[in-house]
C-alpha positions as CSV (number, residue, x, y, z in Angstrom):
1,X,38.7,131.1,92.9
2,X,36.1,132.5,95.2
3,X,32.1,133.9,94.3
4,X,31.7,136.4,92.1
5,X,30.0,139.6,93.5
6,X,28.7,142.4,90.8
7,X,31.4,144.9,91.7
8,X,33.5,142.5,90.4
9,X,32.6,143.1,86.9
10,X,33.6,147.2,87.5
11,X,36.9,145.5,88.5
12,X,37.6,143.2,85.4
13,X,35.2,145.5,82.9
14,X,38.4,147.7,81.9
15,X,41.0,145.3,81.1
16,X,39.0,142.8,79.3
17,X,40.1,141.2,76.6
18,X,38.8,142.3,73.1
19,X,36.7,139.7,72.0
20,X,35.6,139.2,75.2
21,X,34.6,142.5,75.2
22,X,33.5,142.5,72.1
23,X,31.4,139.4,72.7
24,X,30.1,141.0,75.7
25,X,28.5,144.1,74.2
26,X,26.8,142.0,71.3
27,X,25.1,139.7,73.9
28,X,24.0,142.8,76.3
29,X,21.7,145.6,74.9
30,X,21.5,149.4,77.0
31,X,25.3,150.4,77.3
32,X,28.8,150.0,76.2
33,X,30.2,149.6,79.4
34,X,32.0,146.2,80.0
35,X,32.0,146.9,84.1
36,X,28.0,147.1,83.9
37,X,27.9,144.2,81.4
38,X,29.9,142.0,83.3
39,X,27.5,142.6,86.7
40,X,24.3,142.0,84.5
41,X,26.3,138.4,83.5
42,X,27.2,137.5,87.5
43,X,23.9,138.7,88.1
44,X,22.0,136.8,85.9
45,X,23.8,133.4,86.7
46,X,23.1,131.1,88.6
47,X,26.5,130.5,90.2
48,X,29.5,132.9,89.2
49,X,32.9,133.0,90.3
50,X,36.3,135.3,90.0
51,X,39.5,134.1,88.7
52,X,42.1,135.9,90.3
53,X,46.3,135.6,91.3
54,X,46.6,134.5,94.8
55,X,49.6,137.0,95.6
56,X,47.5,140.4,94.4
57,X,44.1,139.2,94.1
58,X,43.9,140.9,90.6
59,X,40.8,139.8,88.9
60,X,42.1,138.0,85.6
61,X,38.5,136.5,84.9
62,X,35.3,136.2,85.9
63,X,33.1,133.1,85.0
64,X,29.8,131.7,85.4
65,X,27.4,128.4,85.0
66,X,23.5,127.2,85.4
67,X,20.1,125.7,83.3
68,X,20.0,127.4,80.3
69,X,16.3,128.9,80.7
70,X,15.7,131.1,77.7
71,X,17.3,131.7,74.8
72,X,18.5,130.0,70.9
73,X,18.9,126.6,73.0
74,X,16.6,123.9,74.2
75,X,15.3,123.5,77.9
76,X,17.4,120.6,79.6
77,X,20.6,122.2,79.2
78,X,23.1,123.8,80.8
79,X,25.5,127.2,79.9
80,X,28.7,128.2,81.1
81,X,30.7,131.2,80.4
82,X,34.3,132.9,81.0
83,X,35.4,136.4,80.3
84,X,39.1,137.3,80.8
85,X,41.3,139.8,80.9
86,X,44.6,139.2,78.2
87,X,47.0,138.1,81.4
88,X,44.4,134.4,81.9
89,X,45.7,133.3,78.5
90,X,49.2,134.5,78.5
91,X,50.5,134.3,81.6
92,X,48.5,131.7,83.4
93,X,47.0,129.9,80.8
94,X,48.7,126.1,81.1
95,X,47.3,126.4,85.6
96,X,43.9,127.8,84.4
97,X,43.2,124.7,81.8
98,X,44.8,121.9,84.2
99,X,42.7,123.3,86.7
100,X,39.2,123.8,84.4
101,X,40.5,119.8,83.6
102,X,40.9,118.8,86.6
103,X,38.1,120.2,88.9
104,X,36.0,122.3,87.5
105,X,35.0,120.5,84.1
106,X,34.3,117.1,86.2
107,X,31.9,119.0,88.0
108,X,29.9,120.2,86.1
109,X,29.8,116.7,84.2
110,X,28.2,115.9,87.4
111,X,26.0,118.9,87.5
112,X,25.0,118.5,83.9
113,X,23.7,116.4,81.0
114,X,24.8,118.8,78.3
115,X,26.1,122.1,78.6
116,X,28.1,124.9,76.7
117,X,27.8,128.2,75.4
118,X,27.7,130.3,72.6
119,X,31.8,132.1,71.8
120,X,31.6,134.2,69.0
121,X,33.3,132.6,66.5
122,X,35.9,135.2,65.9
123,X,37.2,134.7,69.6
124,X,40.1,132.2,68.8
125,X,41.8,132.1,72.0
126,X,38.0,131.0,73.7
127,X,36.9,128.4,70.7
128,X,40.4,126.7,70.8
129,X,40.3,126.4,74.7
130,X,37.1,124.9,74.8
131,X,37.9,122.4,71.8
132,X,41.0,121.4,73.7
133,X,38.8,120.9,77.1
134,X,36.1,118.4,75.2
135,X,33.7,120.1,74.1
136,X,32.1,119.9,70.5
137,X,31.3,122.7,68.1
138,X,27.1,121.6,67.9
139,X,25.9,124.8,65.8
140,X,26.6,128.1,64.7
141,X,24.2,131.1,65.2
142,X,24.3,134.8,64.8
143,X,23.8,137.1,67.2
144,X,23.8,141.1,66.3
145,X,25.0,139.8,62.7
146,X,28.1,138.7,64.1
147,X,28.9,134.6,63.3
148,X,28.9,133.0,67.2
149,X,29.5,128.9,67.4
150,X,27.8,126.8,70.0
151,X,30.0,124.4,71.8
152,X,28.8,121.7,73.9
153,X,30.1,118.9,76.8
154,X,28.2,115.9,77.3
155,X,28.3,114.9,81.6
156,X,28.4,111.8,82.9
157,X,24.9,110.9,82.7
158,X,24.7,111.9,79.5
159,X,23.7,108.4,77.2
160,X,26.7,108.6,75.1
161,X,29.4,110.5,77.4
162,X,31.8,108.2,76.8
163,X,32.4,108.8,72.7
164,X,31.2,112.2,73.6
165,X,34.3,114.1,75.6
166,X,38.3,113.8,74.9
């Protein structure tokens, strides 16, 4: 895992998965294309960060996280995202979520009160992962007429954390 630059989005953008993709294009307005999308995201966050095989340096996924500023969400929290190409899930998906487990969720618990994102609802393989790495479906919303659910994890100095997470 090293920092994201915005080329790296014209590296992933072709090979993304399709919910991701199509998740992508419903969030962004001004073009269809995921490799432009993608830089607007790592531009836009805060902190961003490539996901990629040690061996090739493929890009399998690019992901991001910071204070939620704007948006269908209260001030106070925080967002993080992931968008993948099909290889993340399938071929390295039991490393990716021991890892997220390990290191990077506990983290962020320390970064963070609350934080989460919205997944469109329709993008299985991203709502189970997050279920499965403690967070909470809070709300559902719609974005471009298409159903998205808004999961959240509680940090560590969050009041309740403890009946919060798994």
């Amino acid at each position: 895992m090293e920092p994201a630059h915005p080329d790296d989005g014209y590296a992933l953008g072709p090979s993304l998965r399709q919910h991701d993709l199509e998740e992508l294009r419903l969030c962004w307005n001004g073009t269809e294309d995921p490799g432009l999308l993608l830089s607007k995201s790592i531009e836009t966050s805060e902190y961003s960060f490539v996901i990629s095989t040690e061996e090739d340096k493929v890009i399998h996924a690019v992901w991001g996280h910071g204070n939620w500023l704007s948006g269908n969400v209260r001030s106070g929290l925080a967002y993080v995202w992931l968008l993948a190409d099909d290889n993340l899930f399938e071929k390295y998906g039991w490393a990716m979520t021991a890892y997220a487990r390990r290191y990077i969720f506990p983290l962020l618990d320390e970064l963070y009160g609350v934080y989460g994102n919205f997944v469109m609802s329709k993008n299985l393989v991203h709502c189970r992962w997050l279920l499965r790495s403690g967070f909470r479906r809070a709300a559902h919303s719609y974005i471009n007429d298409e159903k998205f659910s808004l999961y959240l994890r509680y940090g560590n100095n969050y009041p309740h954390r403890r009946s919060a997470n798994v």
